[in-house]
N, C-alpha and C positions, 0 to 999 in steps of 0.2 A: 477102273473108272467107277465112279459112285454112282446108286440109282440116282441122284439127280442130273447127276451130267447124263445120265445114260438116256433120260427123260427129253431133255434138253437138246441133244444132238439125233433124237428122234421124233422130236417136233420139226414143226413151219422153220423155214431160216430163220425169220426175223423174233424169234424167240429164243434164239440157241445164247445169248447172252444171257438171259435168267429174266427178260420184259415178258410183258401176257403178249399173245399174239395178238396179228389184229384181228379187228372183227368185220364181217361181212355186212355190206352196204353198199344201197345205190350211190350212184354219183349224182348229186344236185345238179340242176339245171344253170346254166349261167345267167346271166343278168346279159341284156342284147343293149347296150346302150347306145343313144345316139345322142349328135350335139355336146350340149353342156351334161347332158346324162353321164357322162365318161367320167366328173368330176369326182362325182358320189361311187363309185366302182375302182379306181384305182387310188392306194391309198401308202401301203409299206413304202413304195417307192419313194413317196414324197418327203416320208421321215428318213428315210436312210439318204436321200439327196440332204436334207436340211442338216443332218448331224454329218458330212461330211463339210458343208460348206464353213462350218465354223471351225474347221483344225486345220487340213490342208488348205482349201482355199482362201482364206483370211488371215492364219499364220503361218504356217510352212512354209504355203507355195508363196508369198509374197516376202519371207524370209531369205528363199533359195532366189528367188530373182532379181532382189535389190544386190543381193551379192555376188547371183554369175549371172545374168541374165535369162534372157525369155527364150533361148535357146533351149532350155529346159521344158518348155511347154509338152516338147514330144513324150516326154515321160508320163503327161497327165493325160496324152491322149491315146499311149498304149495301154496303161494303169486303167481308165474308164474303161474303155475295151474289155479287158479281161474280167474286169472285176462286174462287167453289166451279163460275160457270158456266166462267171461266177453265180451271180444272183437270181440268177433265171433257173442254173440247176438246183439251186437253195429250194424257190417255188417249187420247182417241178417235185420235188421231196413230198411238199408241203399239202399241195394241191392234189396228189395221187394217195397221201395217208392222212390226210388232217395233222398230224405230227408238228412241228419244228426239229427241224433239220438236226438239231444236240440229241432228240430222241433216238434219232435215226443213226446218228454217231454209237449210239449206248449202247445199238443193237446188232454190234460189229464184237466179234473175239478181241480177247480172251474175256473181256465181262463186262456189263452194264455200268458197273460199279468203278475199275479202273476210269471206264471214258467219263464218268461223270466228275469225278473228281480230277485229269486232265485237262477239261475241258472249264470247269470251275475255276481252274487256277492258272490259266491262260487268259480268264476272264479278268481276274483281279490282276495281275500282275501289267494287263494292259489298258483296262481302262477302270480300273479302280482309284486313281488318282485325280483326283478335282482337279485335273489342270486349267477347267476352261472354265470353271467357275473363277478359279484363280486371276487366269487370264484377263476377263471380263475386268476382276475387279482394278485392273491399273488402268480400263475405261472408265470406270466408274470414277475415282479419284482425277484423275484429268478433269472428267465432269463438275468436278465437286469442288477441285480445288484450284484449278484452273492452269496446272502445269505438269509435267510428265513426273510422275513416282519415279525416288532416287532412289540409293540404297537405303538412306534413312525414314524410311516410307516404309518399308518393309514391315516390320509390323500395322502397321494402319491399314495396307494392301491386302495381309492377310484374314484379319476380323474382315476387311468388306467382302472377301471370298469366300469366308463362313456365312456371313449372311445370306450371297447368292446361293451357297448349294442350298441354304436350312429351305431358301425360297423354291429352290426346285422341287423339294417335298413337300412344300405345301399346294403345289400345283397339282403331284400325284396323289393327293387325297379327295381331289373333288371332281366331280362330271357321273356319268355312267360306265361308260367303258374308257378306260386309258388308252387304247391303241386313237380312240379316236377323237381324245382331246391331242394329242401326241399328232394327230392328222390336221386338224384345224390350226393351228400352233405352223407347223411347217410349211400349211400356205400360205398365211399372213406372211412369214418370213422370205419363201421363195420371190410372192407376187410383189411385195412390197419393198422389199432389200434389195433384191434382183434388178428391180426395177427402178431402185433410187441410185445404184450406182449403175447403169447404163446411162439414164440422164446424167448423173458426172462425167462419165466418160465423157458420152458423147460433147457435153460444153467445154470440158477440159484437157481430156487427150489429144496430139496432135496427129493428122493423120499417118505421122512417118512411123506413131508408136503403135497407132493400131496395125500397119503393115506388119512390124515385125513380134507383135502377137501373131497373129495368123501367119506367119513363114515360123513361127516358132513351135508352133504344134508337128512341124515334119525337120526340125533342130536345126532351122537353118536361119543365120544373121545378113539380111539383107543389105545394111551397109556395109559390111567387109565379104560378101558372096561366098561365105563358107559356110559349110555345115559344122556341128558343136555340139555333138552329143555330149560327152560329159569333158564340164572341164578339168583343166591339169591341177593339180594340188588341193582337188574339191576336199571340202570337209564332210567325208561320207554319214557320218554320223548325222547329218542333218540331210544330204541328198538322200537316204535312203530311208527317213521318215518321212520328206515330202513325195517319197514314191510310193510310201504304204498309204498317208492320206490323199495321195491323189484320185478322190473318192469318199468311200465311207472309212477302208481300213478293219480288215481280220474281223475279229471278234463280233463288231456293230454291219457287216454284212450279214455274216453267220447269224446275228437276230432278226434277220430279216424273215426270217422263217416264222419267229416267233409271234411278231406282228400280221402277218399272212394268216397263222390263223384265227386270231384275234379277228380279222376283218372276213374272216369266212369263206377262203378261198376252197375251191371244189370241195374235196374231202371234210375240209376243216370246217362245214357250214353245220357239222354232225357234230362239233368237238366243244361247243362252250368258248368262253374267253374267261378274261382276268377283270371283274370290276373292279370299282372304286369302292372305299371304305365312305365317303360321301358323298349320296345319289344314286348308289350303284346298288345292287340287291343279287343277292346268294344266286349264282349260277354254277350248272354240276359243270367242273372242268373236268372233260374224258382225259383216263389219265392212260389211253393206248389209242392207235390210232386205226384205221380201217381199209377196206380194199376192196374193190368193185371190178365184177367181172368186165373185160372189156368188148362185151357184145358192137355191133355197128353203132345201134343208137349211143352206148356210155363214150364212144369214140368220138360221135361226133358233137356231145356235150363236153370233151377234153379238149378238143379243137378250139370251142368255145370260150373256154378257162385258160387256155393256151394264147386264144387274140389278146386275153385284160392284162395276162402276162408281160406281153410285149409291149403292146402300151405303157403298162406301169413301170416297168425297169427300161425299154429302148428308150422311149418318148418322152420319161419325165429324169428318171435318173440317169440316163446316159447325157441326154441333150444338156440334162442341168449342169451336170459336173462338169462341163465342158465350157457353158459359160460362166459358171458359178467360180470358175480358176480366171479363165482371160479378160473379165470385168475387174477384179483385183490388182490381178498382174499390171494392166496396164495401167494403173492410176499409182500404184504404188512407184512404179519406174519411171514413173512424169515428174513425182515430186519427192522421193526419196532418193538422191544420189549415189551412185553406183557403185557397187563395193563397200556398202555399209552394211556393218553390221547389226541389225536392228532387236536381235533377240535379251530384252531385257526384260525389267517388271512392269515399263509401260509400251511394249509391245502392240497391242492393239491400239492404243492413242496413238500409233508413232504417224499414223494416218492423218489422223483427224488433226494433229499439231501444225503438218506443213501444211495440208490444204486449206487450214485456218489460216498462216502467213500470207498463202496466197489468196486466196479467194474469198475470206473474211471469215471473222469469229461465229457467226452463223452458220457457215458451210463447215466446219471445223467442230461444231458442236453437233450438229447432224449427223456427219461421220461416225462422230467418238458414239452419238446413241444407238447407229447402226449396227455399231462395234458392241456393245453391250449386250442388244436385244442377240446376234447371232449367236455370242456366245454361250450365254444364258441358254438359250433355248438349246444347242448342241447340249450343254452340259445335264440338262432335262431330259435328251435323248438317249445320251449315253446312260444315263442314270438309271433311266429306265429302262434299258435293253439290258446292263447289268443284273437287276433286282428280277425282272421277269423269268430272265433266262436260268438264273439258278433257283427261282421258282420252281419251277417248269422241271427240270431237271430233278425236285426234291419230291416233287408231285409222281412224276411218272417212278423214280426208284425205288419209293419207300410205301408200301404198303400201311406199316402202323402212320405214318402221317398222315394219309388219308383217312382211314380210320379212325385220328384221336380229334380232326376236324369235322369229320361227318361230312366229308365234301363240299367243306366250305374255302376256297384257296385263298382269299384275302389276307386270312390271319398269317400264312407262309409269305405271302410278298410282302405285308408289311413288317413283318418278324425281319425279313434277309433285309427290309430296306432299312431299318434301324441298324443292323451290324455295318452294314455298308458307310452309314454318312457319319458312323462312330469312328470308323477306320478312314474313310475321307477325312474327316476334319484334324486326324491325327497325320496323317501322309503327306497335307498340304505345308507344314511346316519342312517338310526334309528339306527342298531346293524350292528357285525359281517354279512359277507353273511354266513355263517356256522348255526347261530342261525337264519339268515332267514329261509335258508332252511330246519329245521328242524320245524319250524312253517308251512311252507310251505307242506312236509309231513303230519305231523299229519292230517292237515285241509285236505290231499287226504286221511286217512282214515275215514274219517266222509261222503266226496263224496262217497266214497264205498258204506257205509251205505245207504246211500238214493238212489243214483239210480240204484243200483243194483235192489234191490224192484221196482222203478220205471219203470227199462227194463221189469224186469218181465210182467211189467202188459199191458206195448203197444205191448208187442211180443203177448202177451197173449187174450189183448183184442180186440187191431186195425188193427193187420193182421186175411186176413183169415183163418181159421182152416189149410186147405193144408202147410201151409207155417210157423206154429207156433211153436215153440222149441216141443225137446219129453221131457216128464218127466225128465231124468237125469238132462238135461241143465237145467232145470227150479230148480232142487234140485240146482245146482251148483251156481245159482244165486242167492240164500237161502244163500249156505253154504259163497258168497261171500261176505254180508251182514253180516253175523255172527263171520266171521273169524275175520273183521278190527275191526266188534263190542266190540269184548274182548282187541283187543291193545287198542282202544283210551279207554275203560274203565280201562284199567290198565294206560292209562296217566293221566287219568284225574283223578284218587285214589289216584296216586301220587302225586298232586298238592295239593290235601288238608291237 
């Protein structure tokens, strides 16, 4: 053994990888809100709702249900479940070290260095692809041109795809702090979308199809009194993306960390964030994270940290993703006929087309902007949680990087965002955005796989006892690993 390993395996655990350990500090005090107070206090949860609502609930899951039905709902109501216990232990990471949770990964054997490049390319392989900038754009051309993108559209779909990502960067260069234009952004979207397709709904679904949303979330078809979990001859390759987005989906959970401490949850109120290059002004981002004895009082300031928790993932992200699926679900299945196959390059118009037929070119053109603004903004989330996170990851590994910046982080997230939307704009030509994004799924239920196990074991092994999940969550992290394990094995059974 080398004196550095020898250094290293006789240090703190959480430096046995080759990170600085943490450092010692109190635990901030929570913020007590009350009212509308609660708006300005919970925040990650609202983007990691917003960037699920533009993959799975607006294509996937209205994908899988025009073509086997709302029998399928059950899947988004087990998926939210797991994936809201998932997130909570992401916080809990977050909140006990100021960290994001990829830090936390780095600081697991055999090295920093492995998990970080791991973890990097788990990043890109899943949501490195503009699918949904892509997506948007066969909205945008319905828009524009006043018909559903053919195959002969295809190039034209693509330039208006480049446009929306170039547009997604120009949105990351201005404000103060990005987590929290990235916040403002996701509740226009939630209160406004959310709420312009409920009013659809409600005027234009019949009640028989809202019944069988609601019997669908426990897999059961109330005109034939069966239950349906998966159908016969499913095309898993698409059931088992709309299982990984039903939610955020792997990797854009896992940022959820990264966002937490952008907004200055317990720990991370010590940690700095990530500005903007316009507005935003030189802040030190801690590039290790910290640990506070757990006396009475820091306990009952974690209690505290622990209420905004619940709120921000039970309350905003759970409840959302929940209706954020069966607001879709059911309008899609009022007016797209069953057994259709809808995934093409105007995907997102295929909405805005019938309800146009029916209910007029007004209501049809509402649609298709609803369909643009969701997308757009997902694909500013994703973007974003990509660019930060291997940020973030380059910050805490590399010493001379710090160093040759002078702890200025900007120049590193704009550097990795420029590689990114070179490599975007190059990857959107391979396929459809429809079969991106459906490759882009499945690869978030393989992320499930792995660090779900992986939380498990920093909740388990790097925090103190006081402060470590209780048995259920740690089942839940089991069960969250095992759930995705059966869809991508039923994808990948199917490819053979």
């Amino acid at each position: 053994m080398s004196v550095t390993s020898a250094r290293r395996e006789a240090g703190p655990q959480e430096s046995r990888s080759g990170l600085d350990p943490w450092a010692r500090a109190e635990l901030p005090a929570p913020p007590m809100p009350r009212g509308l107070g609660w708006l300005g206090v919970v925040g990650p949860g609202i983007i990691v709702l917003g960037a699920s609502i533009g993959s799975g609930e607006f294509l996937l899951g209205p994908a899988a249900f025009v073509k086997y039905g709302l029998t399928l709902l059950w899947v988004t109501g087990a998926a939210a479940f797991l994936q809201t216990v998932f997130n909570t232990e992401i916080m809990r990471y977050t909140l006990a070290t100021g960290e994001p949770v990829f830090t936390g990964f780095m600081r697991t054997h055999p090295s920093s260095t492995l998990w970080a490049w791991f973890y990097s390319l788990l990043f890109f392989l899943q949501v490195g692809w503009p699918a949904w900038a892509g997506a948007a754009a066969g909205a945008i051309f319905f828009l524009s041109a006043g018909r559903m993108a053919g195959p002969e559209d295809a190039h034209a779909v693509y330039l208006i795809g480049v446009g929306t990502f170039l547009a997604c960067v120009a949105v990351l260069l201005v404000g103060r702090r990005i987590e929290r234009t990235l916040e403002i952004l996701n509740w226009v979207l939630v209160v406004f979308i959310l709420g312009g397709l409920l009013v659809l709904g409600l005027a234009l679904v019949a009640p028989a199809t809202w019944l069988a949303t609601a019997a669908g979330f426990v897999g059961l078809d109330p005109a034939r009194g069966e239950f349906e979990l998966l159908p016969e001859g499913a095309d898993f390759f698409l059931i088992s993306a709309f299982a990984a987005y039903s939610g955020a989906g792997g990797v854009i959970n896992i940022a959820l960390g990264n966002w937490a401490r952008d907004k200055g949850y317990g720990m991370a109120r010590l940690a700095g964030y990530i500005p903007a290059a316009v507005g935003g002004e030189k802040v030190r981002l801690a590039h290790t994270g910290f640990t506070f004895r757990p006396t009475a009082e820091a306990m009952e300031r974690w209690r505290g940290w622990w209420r905004i928790v619940r709120a921000d993932q039970w309350g905003i992200f759970f409840a959302g993703a929940l209706l954020g699926m069966a607001l879709p679900a059911a309008l899609y299945v009022t007016f797209v006929p069953a057994g259709t196959d809808i995934r093409g390059l105007g995907i997102a118009a295929e909405l805005a087309q019938r309800m146009g037929r029916h209910a007029g070119l007004l209501v049809g053109m509402l649609v298709s902007l609803m369909g643009v603004w969701i997308l757009f903004k997902t694909q500013l989330d994703v973007l974003d949680g990509t660019v930060r996170t291997v940020t973030d990851i380059l910050w805490t590994g590399s010493r001379r990087l710090r160093a040759w910046r002078r702890d200025d982080v900007r120049i590193v997230y704009y550097s990795v965002l420029l590689i990114v939307v070179v490599w975007g704009i190059g990857a959107s030509r391979l396929t459809q955005p429809i079969v991106l994004l459906q490759l882009s799924a499945n690869m978030g239920g393989i992320v499930f796989i792995v660090s779900s196990l992986h939380l498990l074991y920093i909740n388990t092994r790097l925090l103190p006892p006081e402060l470590r999940p209780p048995l259920w969550r740690r089942i839940g992290l089991v069960a969250t690993a095992a759930f995705y394990g059966v869809f991508v094995t039923l994808w990948l059974t199917g490819l053979a």
